[in-house]
C-alpha positions, -999 to +999 in steps of 0.1 A: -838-450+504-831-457+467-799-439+456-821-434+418-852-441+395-850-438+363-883-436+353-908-437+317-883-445+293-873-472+269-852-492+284-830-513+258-821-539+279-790-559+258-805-590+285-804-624+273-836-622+258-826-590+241-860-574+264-871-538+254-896-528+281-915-495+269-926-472+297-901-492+315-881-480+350-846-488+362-834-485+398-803-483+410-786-484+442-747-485+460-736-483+420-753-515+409-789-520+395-816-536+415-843-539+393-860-535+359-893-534+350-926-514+343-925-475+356-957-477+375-949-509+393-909-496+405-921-463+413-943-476+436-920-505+442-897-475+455-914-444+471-883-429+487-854-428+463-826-398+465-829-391+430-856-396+399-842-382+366-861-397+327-893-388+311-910-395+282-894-401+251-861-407+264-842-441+255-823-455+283-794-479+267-766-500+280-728-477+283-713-482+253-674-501+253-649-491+240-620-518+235-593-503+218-578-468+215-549-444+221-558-417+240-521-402+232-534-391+195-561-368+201-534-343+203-526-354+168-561-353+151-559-341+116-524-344+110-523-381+096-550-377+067-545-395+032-520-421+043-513-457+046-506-468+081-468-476+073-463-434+060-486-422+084-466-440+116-429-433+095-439-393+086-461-385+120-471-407+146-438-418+157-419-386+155-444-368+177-445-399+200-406-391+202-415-355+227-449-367+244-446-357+276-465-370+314-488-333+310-489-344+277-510-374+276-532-357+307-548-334+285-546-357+253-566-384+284-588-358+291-602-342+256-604-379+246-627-395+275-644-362+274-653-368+241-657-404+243-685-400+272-702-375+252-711-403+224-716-429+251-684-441+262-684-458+298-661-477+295-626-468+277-599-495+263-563-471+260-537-491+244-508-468+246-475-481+231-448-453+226-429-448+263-401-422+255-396-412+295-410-422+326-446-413+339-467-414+304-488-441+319-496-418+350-503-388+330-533-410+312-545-428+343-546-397+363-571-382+339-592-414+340-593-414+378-606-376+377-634-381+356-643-415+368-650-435+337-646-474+341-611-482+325-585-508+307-555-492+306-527-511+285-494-502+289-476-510+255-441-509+245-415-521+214-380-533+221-373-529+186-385-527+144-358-498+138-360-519+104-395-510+099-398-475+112-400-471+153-374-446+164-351-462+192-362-430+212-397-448+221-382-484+225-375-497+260-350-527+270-372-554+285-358-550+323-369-513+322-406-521+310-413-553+335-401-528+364-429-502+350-451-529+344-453-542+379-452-507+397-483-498+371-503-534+378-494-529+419-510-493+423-539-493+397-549-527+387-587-531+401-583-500+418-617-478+426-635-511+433-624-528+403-632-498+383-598-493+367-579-527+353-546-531+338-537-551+309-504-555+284-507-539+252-477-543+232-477-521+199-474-549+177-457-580+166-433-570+146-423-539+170-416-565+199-396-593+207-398-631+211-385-624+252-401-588+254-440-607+245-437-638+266-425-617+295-458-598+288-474-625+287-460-641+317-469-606+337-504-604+322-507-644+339-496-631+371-527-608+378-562-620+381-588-605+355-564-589+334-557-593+297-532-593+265-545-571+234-525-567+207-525-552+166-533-582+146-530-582+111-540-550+104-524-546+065-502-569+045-477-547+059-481-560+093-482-597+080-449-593+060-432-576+093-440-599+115-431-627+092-399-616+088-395-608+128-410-637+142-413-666+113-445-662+109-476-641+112-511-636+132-522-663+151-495-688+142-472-663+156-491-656+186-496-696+193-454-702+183-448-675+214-477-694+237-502-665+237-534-681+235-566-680+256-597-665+263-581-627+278-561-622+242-578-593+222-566-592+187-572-552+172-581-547+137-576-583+123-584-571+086-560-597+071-569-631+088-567-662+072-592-688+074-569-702+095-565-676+117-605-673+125-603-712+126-581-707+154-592-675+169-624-696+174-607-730+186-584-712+213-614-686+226-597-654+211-617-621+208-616-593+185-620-553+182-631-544+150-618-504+142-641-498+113-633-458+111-597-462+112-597-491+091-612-471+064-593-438+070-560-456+065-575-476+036-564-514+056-590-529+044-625-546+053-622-569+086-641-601+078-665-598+105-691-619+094-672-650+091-658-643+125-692-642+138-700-673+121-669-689+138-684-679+172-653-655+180-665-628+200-661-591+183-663-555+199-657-522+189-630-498+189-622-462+178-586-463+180-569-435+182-580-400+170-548-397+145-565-426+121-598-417+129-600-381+142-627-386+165-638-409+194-675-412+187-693-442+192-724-432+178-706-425+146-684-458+148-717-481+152-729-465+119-699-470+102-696-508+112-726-518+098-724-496+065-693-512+056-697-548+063-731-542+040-717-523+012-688-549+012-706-585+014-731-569-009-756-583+014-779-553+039-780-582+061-742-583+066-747-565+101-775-552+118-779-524+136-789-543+166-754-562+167-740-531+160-756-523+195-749-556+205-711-553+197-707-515+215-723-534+250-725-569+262-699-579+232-677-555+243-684-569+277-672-603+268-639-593+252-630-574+284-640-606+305-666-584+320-699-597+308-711-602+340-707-571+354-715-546+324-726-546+291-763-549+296-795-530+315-798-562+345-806-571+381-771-571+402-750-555+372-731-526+375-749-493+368-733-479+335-759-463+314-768-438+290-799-418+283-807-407+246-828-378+245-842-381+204-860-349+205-825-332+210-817-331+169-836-336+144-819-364+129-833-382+153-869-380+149-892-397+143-883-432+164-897-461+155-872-485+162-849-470+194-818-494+181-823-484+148-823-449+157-793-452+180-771-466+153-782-450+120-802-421+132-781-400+163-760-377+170-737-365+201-765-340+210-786-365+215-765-381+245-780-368+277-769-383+305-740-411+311-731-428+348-703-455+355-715-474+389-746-453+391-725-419+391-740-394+367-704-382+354-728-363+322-763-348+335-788-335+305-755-325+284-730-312+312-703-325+330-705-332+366-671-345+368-656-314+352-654-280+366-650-259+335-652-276+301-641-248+278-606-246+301-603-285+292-602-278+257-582-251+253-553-264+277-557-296+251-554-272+221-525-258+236-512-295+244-515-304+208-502-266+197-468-278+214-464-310+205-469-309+168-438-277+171-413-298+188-421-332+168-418-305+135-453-314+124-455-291+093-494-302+080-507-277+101-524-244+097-512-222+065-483-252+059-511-272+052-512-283+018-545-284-003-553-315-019-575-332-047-556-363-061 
């Protein structure tokens, strides 16, 4: 018997051939899919299935990747607005960073991957860096395990940058992170058949060390299928610090320390050189571009286009909620494309179907898992969403279903979302939570406690109204 038929829907397929069968079927059995094709010919194909959910009018789509965040700052949302990144980590990222606690980034894990699977996320990149006590790693991957969304969890660190900022009570000596390191890669790397990886993620380069980021790097080496992302010239600011660190900046500095190859994803890359794409492109690097956060901490416009030209892979990422207050998909597609168009000048500049392209089977590639997700075909993994247009307004009428998707959507309009063929949203609820609401308020209560003892003042009536 089939485990489920998803049945009379548009299925955007992300294939090769970039197929879009209308009236089309999926079917899906033991968490992979086993066929794609016309409704009438799987239903038939498949008389005894456990499960048949779709209908007309619904849009079934690839799950959308995420490849870069910290899940940490949702507990921080609102309290970063109107700053550059080097005042916004000085003034309120790093202090509250000082008094996270394990329950801490539970809840913070939670409200985020909740959120995130409401716009589409199936898959969720968390790079967090600041390690102030033990178990902050466990507190994240605990919530990920609970409500079953495909994971990369990066456990970051800084061994130093006092210079520039990062308070010593969220560095780490390099002895004490290898030893967390190893316990983390031992008990959750490819755990859950592979659903959950881990990768290194350290904060940045000019937070780390020449012997801190080749003993990452070493680690990362050790275990199969994992990765190294790191910040990459996200502001001048970056560039300058790392310079002064290191001796140089970006890729130079990633080649001087031997990081190079096709499981290094660079974050943000706003600043890059010619140089840098030249050798993004020559030594396989890939990219997530943060569009949202980009613009909310005014860092500038990534150069996209010429990376694509270069052939350098690129995803998307919503970084953290503190420089983008949000982790919406839907809402980060949009914003990708605007902004490369109004910037080049050019409406061509990005599509809206490599938008789409960069929130699946791109995203796929920079994870190294484009053969297993990223796109609606025979023997892949079942992570899927169904859109539901006639669930807003906004999103009627459809003519194009990528076009709609990307410029037209909303959260509302996200129905259903599996990982490995289990429905963890069905038509707008949670199956893998028992009581929503409680979620949120325990994560308003999270964020309630945090922002007191890290003396976060830009908050409720000490909130100051501004125009200039």
């Amino acid at each position: 018997m089939l485990d489920l038929l998803i049945r009379d829907v548009t299925v955007v397929t992300v294939d090769s051939s970039r197929n879009i069968l209308f009236h089309g079927a999926m079917a899906v059995d033991k968490g992979r899919i086993v066929d794609v094709g016309p409704t009438e010919v799987l239903e038939s194909k498949y008389p005894e299935r456990a499960k048949t959910i779709g209908g007309e009018g619904q849009i079934l789509f690839p799950g959308f990747i995420n490849t870069h965040n910290h899940l940490f700052q949702t507990l921080l949302k609102g309290l970063g607005d109107d700053m550059v990144l080097s005042e916004w980590l000085r003034t309120m990222t790093f202090p509250a960073a000082k008094y996270l606690t394990a329950e801490d980034c539970y809840w913070a894990s939670m409200l985020g991957c909740m959120e995130g699977i409401r716009s589409g996320i199936t898959t969720m990149l968390d790079y967090m860096y600041p390690h102030n006590c033990a178990g902050l790693s466990d507190g994240i991957l605990q919530a990920m395990e609970e409500l079953q969304i495909r994971a990369v969890f990066g456990r970051g660190c800084m061994d130093t940058g006092e210079q520039f900022g990062v308070p010593r009570e969220i560095m780490q000596d390099v002895d004490t992170i290898e030893k967390d390191l190893v316990h983390i890669y031992d008990r959750y790397h490819n755990a859950h058949d592979g659903r959950i990886k881990v990768w290194t993620a350290p904060a940045a380069l000019w937070s780390n060390s020449e012997k801190l980021l080749k003993m990452l790097w070493r680690v990362t080496q050790a275990y199969q299928s994992s990765g190294f992302t790191v910040h990459v010239s996200e502001t001048p600011f970056d560039r300058e610090a790392t310079t002064q660190l290191h001796g140089c900046a970006g890729t130079d500095c990633l080649k001087k320390l031997g990081i190079m190859g096709p499981n290094v994803l660079m974050v943000h890359c706003v600043w890059l050189t010619d140089h840098d794409i030249e050798m993004a492109a020559k030594y396989g690097l890939k990219v997530s571009y943060n569009t949202v956060s980009n613009m909310y901490l005014s860092s500038g416009v990534a150069p996209i286009p010429k990376l694509l030209k270069a052939g350098v892979p690129v995803s998307l990422g919503v970084d953290g909620a503190a420089s983008n207050n949000g982790q919406d998909m839907l809402e980060l597609m949009k914003s990708a494309s605007l902004l490369q168009k109004v910037h080049n000048l050019d409406p061509t500049a990005m599509t809206a179907e490599k938008a789409l392209e960069m929130a699946t089977i791109d995203g796929a590639r920079c994870l190294g898992l484009e053969d297993e997700i990223g796109s609606l075909e025979v023997g892949k993994r079942a992570d899927f969403v169904l859109f539901d247009p006639y669930r807003n307004p906004k999103a009627v009428p459809v003519h194009n279903p990528v076009s709609t998707l990307v410029y037209s959507s909303t959260m509302d309009n996200i129905r259903t979302v599996a990982v490995d063929g289990r429905l963890l949203m069905e038509d707008g609820v949670f199956t893998v939570v028992a009581d929503e609401r409680a979620v949120l308020r325990n994560a308003q209560q999270a964020a309630d406690n945090l922002a007191e003892r890290g003396g976060m003042t830009n908050r409720g009536a000490g909130h100051r109204w501004k125009t200039i």
